[in-house]
C-alpha positions, -999 to +999 in steps of 0.1 A: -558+060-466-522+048-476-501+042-449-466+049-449-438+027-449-398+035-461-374+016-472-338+025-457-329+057-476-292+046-490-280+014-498-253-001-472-228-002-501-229+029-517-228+043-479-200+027-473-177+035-506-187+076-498-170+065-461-144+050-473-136+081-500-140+098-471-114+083-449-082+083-477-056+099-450-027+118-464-013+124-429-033+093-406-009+091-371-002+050-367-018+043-332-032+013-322-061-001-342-095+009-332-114-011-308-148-025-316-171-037-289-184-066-315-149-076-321-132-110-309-126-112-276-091-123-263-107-132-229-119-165-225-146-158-203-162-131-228-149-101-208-152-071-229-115-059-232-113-025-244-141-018-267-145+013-282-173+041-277-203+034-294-194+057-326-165+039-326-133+058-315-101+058-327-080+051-289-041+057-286-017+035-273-024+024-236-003-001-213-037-012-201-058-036-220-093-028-202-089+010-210-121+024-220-117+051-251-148+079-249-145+101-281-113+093-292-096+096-262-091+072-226-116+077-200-093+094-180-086+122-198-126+123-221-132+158-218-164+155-203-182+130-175-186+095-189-187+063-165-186+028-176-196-009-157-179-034-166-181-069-163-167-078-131-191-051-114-220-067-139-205-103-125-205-090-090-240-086-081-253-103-110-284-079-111-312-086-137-330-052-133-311-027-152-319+001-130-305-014-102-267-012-119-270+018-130-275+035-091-238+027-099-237+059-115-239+095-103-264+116-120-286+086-127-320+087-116-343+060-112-383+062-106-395+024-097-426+005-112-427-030-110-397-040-089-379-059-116-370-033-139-391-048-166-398-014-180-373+007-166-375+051-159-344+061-161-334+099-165-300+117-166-291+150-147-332+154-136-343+148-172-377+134-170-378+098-161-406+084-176-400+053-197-364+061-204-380+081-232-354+112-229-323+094-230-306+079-261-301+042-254-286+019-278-270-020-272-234-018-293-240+015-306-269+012-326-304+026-310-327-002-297-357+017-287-389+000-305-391+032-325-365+062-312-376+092-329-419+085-333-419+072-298-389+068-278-408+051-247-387+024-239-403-003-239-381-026-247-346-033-227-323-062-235-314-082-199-282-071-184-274-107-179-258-109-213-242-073-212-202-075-207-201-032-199-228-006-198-216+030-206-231+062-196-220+097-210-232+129-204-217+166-210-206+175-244-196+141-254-236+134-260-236+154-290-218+124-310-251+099-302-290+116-301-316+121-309-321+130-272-288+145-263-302+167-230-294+143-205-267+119-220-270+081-237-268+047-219-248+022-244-256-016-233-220-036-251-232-071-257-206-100-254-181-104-280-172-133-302-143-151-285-109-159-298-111-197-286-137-220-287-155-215-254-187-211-237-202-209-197-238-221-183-254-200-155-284-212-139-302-199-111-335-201-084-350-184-060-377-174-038-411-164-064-408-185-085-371-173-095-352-190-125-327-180-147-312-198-174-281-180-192-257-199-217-232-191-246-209-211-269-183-195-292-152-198-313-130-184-337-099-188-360-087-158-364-107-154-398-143-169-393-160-166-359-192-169-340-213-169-309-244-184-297-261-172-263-297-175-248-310-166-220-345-173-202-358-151-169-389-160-145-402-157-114-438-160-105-444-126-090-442-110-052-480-092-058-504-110-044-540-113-061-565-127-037-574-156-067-535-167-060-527-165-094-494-155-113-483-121-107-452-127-123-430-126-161-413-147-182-388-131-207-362-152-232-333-130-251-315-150-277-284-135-298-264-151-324-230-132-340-211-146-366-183-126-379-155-124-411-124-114-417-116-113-457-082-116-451-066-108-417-031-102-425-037-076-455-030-040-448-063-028-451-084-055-433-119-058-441-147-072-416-179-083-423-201-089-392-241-103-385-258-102-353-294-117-348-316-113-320-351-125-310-364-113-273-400-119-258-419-119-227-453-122-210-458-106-180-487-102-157-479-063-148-507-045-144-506+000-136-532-004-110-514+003-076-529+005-040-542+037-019-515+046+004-537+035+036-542-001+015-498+002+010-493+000+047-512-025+059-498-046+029-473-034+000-476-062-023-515-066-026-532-065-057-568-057-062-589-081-083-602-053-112-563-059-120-566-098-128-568-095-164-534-077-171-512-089-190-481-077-215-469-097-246-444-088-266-418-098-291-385-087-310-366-093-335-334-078-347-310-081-374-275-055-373-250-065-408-221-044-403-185-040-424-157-027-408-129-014-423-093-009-409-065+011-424-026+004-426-009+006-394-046+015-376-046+052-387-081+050-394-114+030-388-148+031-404-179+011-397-212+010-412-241-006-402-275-013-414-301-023-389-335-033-387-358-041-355-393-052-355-414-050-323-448-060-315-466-054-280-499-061-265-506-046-233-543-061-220-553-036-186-577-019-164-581+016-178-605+031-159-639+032-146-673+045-162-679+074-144-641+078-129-604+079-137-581+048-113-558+075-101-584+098-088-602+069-068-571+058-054-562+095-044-587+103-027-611+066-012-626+086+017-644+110-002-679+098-007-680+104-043-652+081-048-665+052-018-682+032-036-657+033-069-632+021-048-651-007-030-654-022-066-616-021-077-612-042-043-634-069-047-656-056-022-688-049-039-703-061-073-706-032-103-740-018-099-743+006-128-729+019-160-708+044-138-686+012-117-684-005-147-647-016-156-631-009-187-602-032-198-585-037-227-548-039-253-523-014-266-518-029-293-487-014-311-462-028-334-427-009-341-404-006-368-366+011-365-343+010-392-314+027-409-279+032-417-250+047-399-213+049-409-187+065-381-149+075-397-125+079-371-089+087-372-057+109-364-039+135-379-013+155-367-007+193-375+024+198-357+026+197-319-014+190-318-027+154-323-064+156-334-087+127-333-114+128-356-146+111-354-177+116-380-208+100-382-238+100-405-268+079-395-302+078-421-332+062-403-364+056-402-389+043-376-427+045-372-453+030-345-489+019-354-518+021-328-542+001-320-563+006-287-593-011-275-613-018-241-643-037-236-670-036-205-661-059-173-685-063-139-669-069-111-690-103-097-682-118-060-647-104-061-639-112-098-642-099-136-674-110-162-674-094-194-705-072-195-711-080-233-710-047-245-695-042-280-657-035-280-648+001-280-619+015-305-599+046-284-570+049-306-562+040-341-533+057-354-498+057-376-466+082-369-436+077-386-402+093-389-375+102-415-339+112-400-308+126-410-284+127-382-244+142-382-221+143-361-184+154-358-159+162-329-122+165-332-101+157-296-073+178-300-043+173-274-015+200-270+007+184-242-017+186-215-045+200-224-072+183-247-100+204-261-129+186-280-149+206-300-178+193-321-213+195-332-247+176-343-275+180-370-306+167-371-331+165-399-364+152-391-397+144-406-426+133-393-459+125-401-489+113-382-524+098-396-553+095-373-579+066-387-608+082-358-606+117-367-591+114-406-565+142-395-529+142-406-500+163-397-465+168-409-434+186-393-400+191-404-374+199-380-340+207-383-315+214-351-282+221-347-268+214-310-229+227-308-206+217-283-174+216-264-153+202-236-119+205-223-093+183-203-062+195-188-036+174-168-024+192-139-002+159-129+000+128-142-033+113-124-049+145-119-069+171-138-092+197-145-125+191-173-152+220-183-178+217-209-207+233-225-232+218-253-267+225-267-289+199-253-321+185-279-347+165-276-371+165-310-409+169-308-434+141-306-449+135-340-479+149-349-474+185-329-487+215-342-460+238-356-464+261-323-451+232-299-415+235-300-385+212-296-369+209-260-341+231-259-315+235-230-277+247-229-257+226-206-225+230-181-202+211-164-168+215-147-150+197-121-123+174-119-108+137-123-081+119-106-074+085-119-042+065-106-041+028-113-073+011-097-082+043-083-103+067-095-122+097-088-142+124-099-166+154-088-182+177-116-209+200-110-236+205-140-264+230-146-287+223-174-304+260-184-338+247-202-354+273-226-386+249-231-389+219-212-416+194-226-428+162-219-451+139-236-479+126-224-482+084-220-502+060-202-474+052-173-474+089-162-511+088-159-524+103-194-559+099-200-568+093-238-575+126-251-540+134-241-521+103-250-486+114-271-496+149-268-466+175-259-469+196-232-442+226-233-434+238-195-410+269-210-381+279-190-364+254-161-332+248-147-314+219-132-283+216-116-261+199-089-229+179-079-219+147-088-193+124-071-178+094-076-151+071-059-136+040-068-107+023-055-093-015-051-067-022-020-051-054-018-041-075+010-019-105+004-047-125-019-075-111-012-090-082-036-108-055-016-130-033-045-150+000-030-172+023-048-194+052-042-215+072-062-230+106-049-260+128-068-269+162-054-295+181-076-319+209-079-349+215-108-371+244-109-393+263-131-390+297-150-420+298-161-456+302-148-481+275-172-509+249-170-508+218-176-534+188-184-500+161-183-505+151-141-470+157-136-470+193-141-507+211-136-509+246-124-470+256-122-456+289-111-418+301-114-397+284-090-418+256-087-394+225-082-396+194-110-410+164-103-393+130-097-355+146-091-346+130-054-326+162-037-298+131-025-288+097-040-262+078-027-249+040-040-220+023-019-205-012-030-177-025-012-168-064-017-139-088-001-125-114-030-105-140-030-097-170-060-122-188-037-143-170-025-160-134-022-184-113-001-205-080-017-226-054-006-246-026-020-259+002-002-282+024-020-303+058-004-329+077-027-344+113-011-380+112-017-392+128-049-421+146-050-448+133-082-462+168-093-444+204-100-448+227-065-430+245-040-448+227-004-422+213+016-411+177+005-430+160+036-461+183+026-470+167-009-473+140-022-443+125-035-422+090-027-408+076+000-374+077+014-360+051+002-332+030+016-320-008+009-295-033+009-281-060-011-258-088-004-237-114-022-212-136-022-200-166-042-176-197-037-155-210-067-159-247-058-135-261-088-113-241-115-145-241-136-173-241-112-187-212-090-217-213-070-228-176-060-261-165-039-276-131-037-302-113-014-317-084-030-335-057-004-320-079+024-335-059+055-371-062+038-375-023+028-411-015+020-411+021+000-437+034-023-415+045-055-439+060-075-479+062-079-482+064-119-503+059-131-531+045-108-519+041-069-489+035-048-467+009-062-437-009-041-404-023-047-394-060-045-394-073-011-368-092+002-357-121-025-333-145-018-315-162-052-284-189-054-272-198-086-242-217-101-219-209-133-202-239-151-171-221-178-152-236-205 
């Protein structure tokens, strides 16, 4: 059977003469020209300036040169909730787990794993967290999931290390990005070329095994630029194995941008712009967790059935872009092709002979389960076929590709300035499966291969075709700003399963509306409200009954933003007519229902979000405060049963697994030219880890969880800093999750000093 493979549907030059037709304005406004987050940098240091959104926005004039445009207009007045990090927050705490800046955020959940944030869970206003996979998430604008459409599990995250801003926007502002547009998209802005040839070295150690190596070099003259930077991340793990071997990872990220002007002082300027990057890593991660009895005599133990695990993967990216700029700024278009290619191999302990991990874990009293459990530990040899240990690779390889063009501009029709944005993206992306376990006895407290022949569980290809379009138009009347706009999505997919010789196709088309509104009461102070169809396509290979996930979202609150100050409080409710998830192995899916969709019907969500930043200074010293608040509730509207372990038998009013009720992040730091003190303060309610209505402490769900980091750094000469950092500094011990076999913890207290040489 043929298996399918696209090229990229339009060429990237015809694509880009139908954007430029396109963009011939009769009446373009002059504002100033159109920020581009891969554009030369002006700081020396690589700071990020003021890039634009990731579709690339059209921003008026501002006094400010690190205002942040969302949609065509400033952050302060985007007609919808949007927050950004930039770099001196990222510089600040100098996290390498993604997850832990974005607690930054309100409305940002987080469900932990492996204590690094190698393969982060990350949902948006109670959207489900598992593997990122219903967010949109893109580095520069472009998606970077190993295959976004035929199987958005992210398994793949570039290291935050070389970010210079992350970006997060929800509300009707999400419609511009998708495919998953219910909860909102996370936008990772790599470091731009510099103006000036120069460069910075950070290198770092720590306790388990800690090293970081980070480094860039860059130049440009105005017409030719470019930029080298690499960066290599280990540790050798906090888990402990009772054979004392690594428990730990080793991931390298390398990224080379090289960019051209054709002629910089023409009217019109054209720019032409290459990015390469290669990322890998090998990690011994395993799934298998504790029981929670096992958890509090010792959090970071590892059983011996989990010795052989081990991920392996690699990446490699290339993004060509052309950018072109209008006379005077009045309009910008950029198109992009883009192709990634990802390869992973994940070796680990699925299950037993005659029971699943998660079960035995569950439940290590019950005398059917004894003697299962005694085995995972070490504690007695395999006696039959039924304790018999089956291990083995995912093996999957990715392909993501396509072409996108955004037009953005401004017209005026007269008193009401309307900036336009318009985006087409072609793409195409498939995944091909390849799962296998083979027969392991456990033997005086460690694995033999039993010799059995190797056993095929999966073998199978889905791929997608996509048309997605997208247009808002911001249009400001004096004080009010009122952002209508709308998505489409066109998308084909097509599954073929080598066991079972079945294919399936679907076609799906959506159309997801929105708008959102601004309005200046004062100068610093105003009022935003918003309301947008929310999507998130099926998984390929569903029967034409499954349907989409469909919700229609609010939000309404307000903003104040006055120099360094700013602050906001909007309340959201996300009114679900299906809810679905799809089944994978880190939510505890057993084979026959790996990638299926499971449709949970009607749900809402909905809660408060606050946030609070402000910088005082006194004399020399810089005193930055933050705080980010989430409030939320999820429940059911539907009665349904489930086989996917998160849901099961649910009733109406039933609340949604993994939404904490309270989150709360607070950073506050002292700075000087000299010297600085941080600290981060973070509090996560407990969540339960299956739909129900039992009272919180009741079921089974995680622990309250509470922690601590500090920082601080000392610049030692002009271009010399030396900076140290204790994460979980009070030693916090919380289960955060138990999928997909057994409690699993968060990283214990880790002490790491490092030192950053610029020039």
């Amino acid at each position: 059977m043929k298996r399918l493979r696209s090229p990229l549907p339009l060429s990237f030059t015809c694509l880009a003469a139908v954007s430029f037709v396109l963009a011939s304005p009769r009446r373009a406004a002059a504002q100033a020209a159109p920020s581009d987050p891969s554009a030369p940098s002006a700081e020396p240091s690589g700071a990020a300036g003021a890039p634009a959104a990731p579709a690339g926005a059209t921003p008026a004039k501002s006094s400010d040169p690190d205002e942040v445009y969302i949609g065509g207009t400033a952050l302060s007045h985007t007609a919808g909730s949007a927050q950004v990090i930039k770099k001196d927050q990222l510089d600040r705490f100098e996290y390498d787990d993604p997850t832990a800046t974005l607690m930054q955020v309100p409305g940002v959940y987080i469900r932990g794993e492996d204590g690094v944030g190698l393969r982060p869970n990350i949902g948006i206003r109670g959207a489900n967290p598992d593997r990122s996979k219903k967010l949109t998430l893109m580095e520069d604008g472009i998606l970077f999931g190993p295959a976004p459409y035929s199987a958005p599990a992210g398994y793949y995250f570039p290291l935050v290390t070389r970010m210079t801003q992350m970006r997060v926007v929800k509300g009707p502002a999400a419609i511009a990005y998708g495919p998953n547009t219910v909860g909102g998209v996370i936008d990772f802005i790599s470091r731009p070329i510099p103006t000036r040839t120069s460069g910075a070295v950070d290198l770092a150690a720590g306790q388990y095994g800690y090293g970081k190596a980070h480094a860039w070099f860059g130049s440009s003259d105005g017409r030719l630029g470019f930029l080298v930077e690499g960066v290599r991340l280990q540790n050798t793990g906090f888990a402990e194995l009772p054979s004392g071997a690594d428990t730990g990872s080793t991931r390298n990220d390398w990224m080379i941008k090289t960019a051209y002007t054709i002629d910089p002082d023409a009217p019109t300027k054209h720019r032409l712009q290459l990015k390469l990057s290669y990322a890998d890593e090998v990690s011994n991660e395993t799934y298998l967790g504790q029981t929670d009895a096992d958890f509090r005599t010792n959090p970071y133990r590892r059983y011996p059935a989990s010795a052989l695990d081990q991920m392996k993967n690699n990446r490699t990216g290339i993004v060509a872009s052309h950018t072109i700029e209008g006379p005077g700024s009045s309009y910008q278009i950029k198109t992009s092709a883009y192709r990634f290619d990802y390869q992973r191999k994940w070796t680990k302990l699925n299950h037993l002979g005659g029971a699943a991990a998660s079960t035995v874990l569950a439940n290590p009293d019950d005398p059917s389960f004894t003697g299962y459990y005694a085995v995972l530990t070490g504690r007695n040899d395999s006696g039959s076929a039924s304790d018999t240990l089956f291990i083995g690779p995912n093996d999957r390889s990715f392909v993501s590709q396509g072409v996108q063009s955004v037009l953005s501009t401004s017209v005026n029709t007269g008193p009401v300035e309307h900036k336009l944005e318009s985006g087409i993206r072609f793409h195409y992306d498939h995944i091909k499966r390849l799962h296998t376990e083979s027969a392991f006895l456990m033997q005086n407290g460690a694995l033999v291969s039993a010799g059995e022949p190797v056993l095929t569980t999966n073998d199978n290809f889905a791929s997608t075709h996509a048309v997605a379009l997208h247009m808002t138009d911001a249009m400001t009347w004096r004080g009010l700003t009122v952002t209508p706009g709308a998505r489409v999505e066109l998308i084909g997919s097509r599954t073929e399963d080598y066991l079972t010789n079945v294919d399936n196709d679907r076609l799906v088309a959506a159309v997801m509306p929105g708008i959102g509104a601004y309005y200046e009461l004062l100068r610093s102070l105003g009022l935003l409200a918003g309301v947008y169809r929310g999507f998130s396509p099926p998984a390929p290979g569903a029967d034409r009954a499954t349907q989409p996930e469909y919700s229609v979202n609010y939000e309404a609150g307000a903003r104040y933003t006055r120099g360094a100050s700013r602050a906001e409080l909007i309340g959201f409710y996300n009114d679900y007519s299906n809810l679905t998830d799809t089944c994978t192995f880190a939510s505890g899916c057993v084979d026959a229902n790996f990638d299926r969709q499971f449709d949970a019907g009607k749900a809402r969500i909905y809660g408060l979000e606050a946030f609070v930043a402000h910088e005082q200074r006194v004399g020399d010293f810089r005193l930055p405060v933050t705080a980010a608040y989430t409030l939320t509730y999820g429940e059911f509207g539907s009665d349904f049963t489930s086989q996917d372990p998160i849901y099961g038998v649910v009733r109406a009013g039933d609340e949604l697994p993994y939404i904490p009720r309270n989150q709360l992040n607070l950073t506050a730091a002292v700075e000087h030219a000299r010297a600085g003190l941080n600290a981060a303060f973070n509090y996560v309610a407990p969540m339960r880890e299956q739909a129900g209505n039992l009272p919180i402490e009741r079921t089974v769900a995680t622990d309250e969880q509470v922690w601590v980091d500090f920082g601080g750094y000392v610049n030692a000469l002009r271009w010399l800093r030396i900076y140290a950092n204790l994460r979980n500094a009070f030693g916090a011990e919380n289960i955060v999750g138990r999928r997909p076999y057994g409690a699993r913890a968060n990283a214990p207290r880790w002490l790491q000093v490092g030192m950053k040489v610029q020039f």
